[in-house]
N, C-alpha and C positions, 0 to 999 in steps of 0.2 A: 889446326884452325883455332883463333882466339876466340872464344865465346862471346867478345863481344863486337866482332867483323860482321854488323848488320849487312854491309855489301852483299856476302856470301851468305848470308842468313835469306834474305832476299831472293837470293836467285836459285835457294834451293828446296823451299818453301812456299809453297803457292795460298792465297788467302783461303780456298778450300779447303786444302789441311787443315785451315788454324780452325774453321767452321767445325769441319766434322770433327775437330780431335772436342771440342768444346761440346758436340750435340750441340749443334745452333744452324744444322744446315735444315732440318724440317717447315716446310711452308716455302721450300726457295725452291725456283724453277729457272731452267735452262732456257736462254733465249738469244739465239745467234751465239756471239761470243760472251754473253755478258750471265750473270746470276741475278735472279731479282727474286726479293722476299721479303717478309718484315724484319725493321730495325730492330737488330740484337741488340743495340748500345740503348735504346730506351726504351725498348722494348715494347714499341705498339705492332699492332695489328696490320696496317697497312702493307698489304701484300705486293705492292710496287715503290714502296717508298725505299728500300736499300739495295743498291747496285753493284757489284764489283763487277771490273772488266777483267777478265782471265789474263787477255794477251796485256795489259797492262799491269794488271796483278794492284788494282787501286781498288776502293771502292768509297760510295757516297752515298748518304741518306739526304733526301729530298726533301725530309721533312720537317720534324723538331729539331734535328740536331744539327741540318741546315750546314754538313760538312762533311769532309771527306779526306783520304787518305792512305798510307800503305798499311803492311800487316805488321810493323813496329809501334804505330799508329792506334791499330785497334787492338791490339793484346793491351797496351799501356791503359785505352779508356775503359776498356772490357772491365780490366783484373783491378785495376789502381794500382800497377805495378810501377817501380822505378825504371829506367833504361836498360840497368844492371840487370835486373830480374826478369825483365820481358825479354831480353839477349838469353841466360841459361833456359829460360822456357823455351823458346825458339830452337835453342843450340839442342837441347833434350826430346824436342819432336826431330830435328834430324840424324838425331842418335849421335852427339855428341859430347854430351852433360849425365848426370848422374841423374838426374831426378825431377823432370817436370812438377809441378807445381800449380795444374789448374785449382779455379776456386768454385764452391757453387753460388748457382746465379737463376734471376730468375724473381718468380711472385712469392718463392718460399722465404718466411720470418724465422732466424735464429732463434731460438732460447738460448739463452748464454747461462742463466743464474741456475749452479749448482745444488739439487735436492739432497737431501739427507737421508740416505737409502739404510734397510735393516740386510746387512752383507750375509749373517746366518739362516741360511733358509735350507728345507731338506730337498726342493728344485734343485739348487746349485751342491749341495752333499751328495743329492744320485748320480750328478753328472761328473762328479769329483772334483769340484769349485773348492778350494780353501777360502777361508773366510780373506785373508792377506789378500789373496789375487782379485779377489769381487771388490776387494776395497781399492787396490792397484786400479781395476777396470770401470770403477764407479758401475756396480754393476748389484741389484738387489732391489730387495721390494721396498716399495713406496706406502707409506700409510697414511697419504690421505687421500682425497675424492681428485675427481677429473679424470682426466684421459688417461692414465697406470691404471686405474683401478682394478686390479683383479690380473693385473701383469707383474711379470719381472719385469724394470726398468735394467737398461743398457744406456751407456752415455755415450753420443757418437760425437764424431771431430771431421773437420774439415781434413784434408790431403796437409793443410799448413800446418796443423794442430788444436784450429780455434774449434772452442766445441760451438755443437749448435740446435744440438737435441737431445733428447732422449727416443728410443725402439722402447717397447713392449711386449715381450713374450708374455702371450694370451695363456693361463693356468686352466679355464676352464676348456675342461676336452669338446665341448658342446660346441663352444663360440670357437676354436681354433679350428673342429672340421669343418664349418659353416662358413668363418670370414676368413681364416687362415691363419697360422702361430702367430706370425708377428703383426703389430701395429705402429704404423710411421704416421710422423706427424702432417697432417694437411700440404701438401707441394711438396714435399722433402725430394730434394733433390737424392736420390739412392745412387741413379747411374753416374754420380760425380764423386764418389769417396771409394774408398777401398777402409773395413776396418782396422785399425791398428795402425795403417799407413806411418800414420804420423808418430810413432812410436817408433817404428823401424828404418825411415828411410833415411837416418843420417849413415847407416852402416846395411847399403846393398850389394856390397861388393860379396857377401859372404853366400848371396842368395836370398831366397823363400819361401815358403811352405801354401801353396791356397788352400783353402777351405771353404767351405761354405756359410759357416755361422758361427758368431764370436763367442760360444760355447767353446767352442777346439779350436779357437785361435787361444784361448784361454789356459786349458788344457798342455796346448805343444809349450806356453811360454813357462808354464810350470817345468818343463823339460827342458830348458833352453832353447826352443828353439823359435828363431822370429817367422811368425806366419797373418797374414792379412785374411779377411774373409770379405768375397764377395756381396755378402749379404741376398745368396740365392745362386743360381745357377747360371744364370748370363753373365756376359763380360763386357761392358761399355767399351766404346772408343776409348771415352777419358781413361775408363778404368787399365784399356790396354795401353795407353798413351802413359800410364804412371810406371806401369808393370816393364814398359819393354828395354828400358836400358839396363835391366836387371838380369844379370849373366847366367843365373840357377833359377830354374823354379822346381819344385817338389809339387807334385799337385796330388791332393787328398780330397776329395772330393765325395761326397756321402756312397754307402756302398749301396743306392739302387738304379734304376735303368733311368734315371735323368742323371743325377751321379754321372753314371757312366757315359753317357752320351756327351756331358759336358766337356769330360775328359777327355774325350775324341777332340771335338771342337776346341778347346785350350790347347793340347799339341798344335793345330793345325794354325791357330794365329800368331803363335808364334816360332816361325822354320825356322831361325837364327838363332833361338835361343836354346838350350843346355836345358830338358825337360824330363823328369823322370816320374813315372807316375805309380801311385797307389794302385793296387786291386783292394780294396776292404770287402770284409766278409759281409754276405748279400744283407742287403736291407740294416744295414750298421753305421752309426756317425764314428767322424774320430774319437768322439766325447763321450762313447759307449765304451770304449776298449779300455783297458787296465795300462796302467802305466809301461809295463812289461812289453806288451805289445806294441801300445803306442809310440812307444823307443825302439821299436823294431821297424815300424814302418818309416820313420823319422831317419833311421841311419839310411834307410834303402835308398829311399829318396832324395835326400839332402843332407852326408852326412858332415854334420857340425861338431861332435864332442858337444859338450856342455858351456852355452853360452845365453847371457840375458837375452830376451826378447823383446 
């Protein structure tokens, strides 16, 4: 198939897919043949303004945007993608393409402008962070007021590459058992990235490692090996939608009983895929074990010889 034979893209594709692969089916209900909810493309509220007909496979908003159309249509005004690019999106939701490419979306504002992070800190020394890779990962404390304060900052990126934030790993033990480790910015779209994503996905043919937190995704890239972090224990549509044309996954997953539980639920979303999984020693991250080890668990799962990340 050509990746770019929308006919066949079309008829094998239904605008639901492109909904749920985006998180955009919440607030939309069944009715006869048709889907009605609020408009994703501008995003109002109005719970009967956007339509798609199934057996049609069209849909139409009734109200600002006063238009309608098929699902080449609306990936194009979704994303702001070209032809091109909304065709390997499409061709990569029906498992044809290497590598979907949704974007996030939504009330969340990007921060784009890069801080000036101190990379030598004894957080990232305990976890065996070299100062190179926190500098690699824009990843270190922030010395001034606002929202870091009293965090690790982490730089996150969109699936394309574009950054758009910074995470904070909370230092005080008070405030991380109380609101929890990490701190994301206002609307951040979390269930629409994967980290590192954009680091590794021009070379998935070799595989991946998951993880849960960009500590040990940090960590295996010191090893060579390329591994993404969910940033938690769930796995979004999108994030399954980026993950599934990828032939290997390695899943490392923190060693306690949500850990594990995840790892169950990861084999089971993806039966097509080539999955091998970690057991880590009880209540242990990847980012605890010694190199030694962590090159042990590395080859079990996914083995690579020594390659960038």
């Amino acid at each position: 198939m050509r990746t770019t034979d929308f006919a066949y893209l079309k008829s094998v594709i239904s605008l639901e897919q492109v909904l749920a692969a985006k998180n955009l089916l919440d607030g939309f209900r069944s009715r006869q043949d048709s889907l009605v909810g609020p408009c994703p493309l501008h995003h109002g509220d109005n719970p009967h303004a956007f339509v798609i007909s199934r057996h049609k496979n069209l849909w139409h908003c009734f109200t600002r945007c006063a238009r309608g159309g098929d699902l080449i249509d609306f990936v194009r005004l979704h994303d702001g993608l070209s032809y091109r690019d909304t065709a390997l999106w499409l061709a990569a939701l029906a498992g044809h393409a290497p590598t979907p490419i949704p974007a996030p979306h939504g009330n969340f504002v990007p921060f784009t402008r890069r801080l000036r992070l101190e990379h030598e800190l004894p957080f990232l020394a305990e976890k065996g962070i070299k100062p190179a890779t926190a500098r690699r990962f824009e990843t270190g404390r922030y010395p001034g007021p606002g929202f870091l304060n009293g965090c690790v900052a982490v730089r996150l990126h969109d699936p394309r590459g574009q950054p758009i934030g910074y995470a904070g790993r909370r230092l005080n033990p008070d405030q991380a058992q109380r609101y929890g480790k990490w701190k994301l910015p206002p609307r951040f779209p979390k269930r629409s990235i994967l980290f590192n994503f954009h680091r590794v996905r021009g070379d998935l043919a070799q595989g991946l490692v998951i993880v849960e937190d960009p500590w040990s995704v940090m960590r295996l890239a010191q090893l060579g090996a390329p591994a993404v972090a969910l940033l938690g224990t769930s796995l979004s549509d999108t994030q399954h939608t980026l993950l599934e044309p990828v032939p290997r996954l390695g899943l490392m997953l923190d060693g306690d009983t949500a850990g594990a539980a995840a790892t169950q639920t990861l084999r089971a979303r993806f039966p097509h895929t080539q999955t091998r999984a970690a057991q880590l020693p009880e209540n242990l991250d990847p980012d605890q074990l010694d190199d030694h080890a962590l090159r042990e668990y590395v080859a079990a799962v996914l083995p690579l010889g020594h390659r960038k990340a």
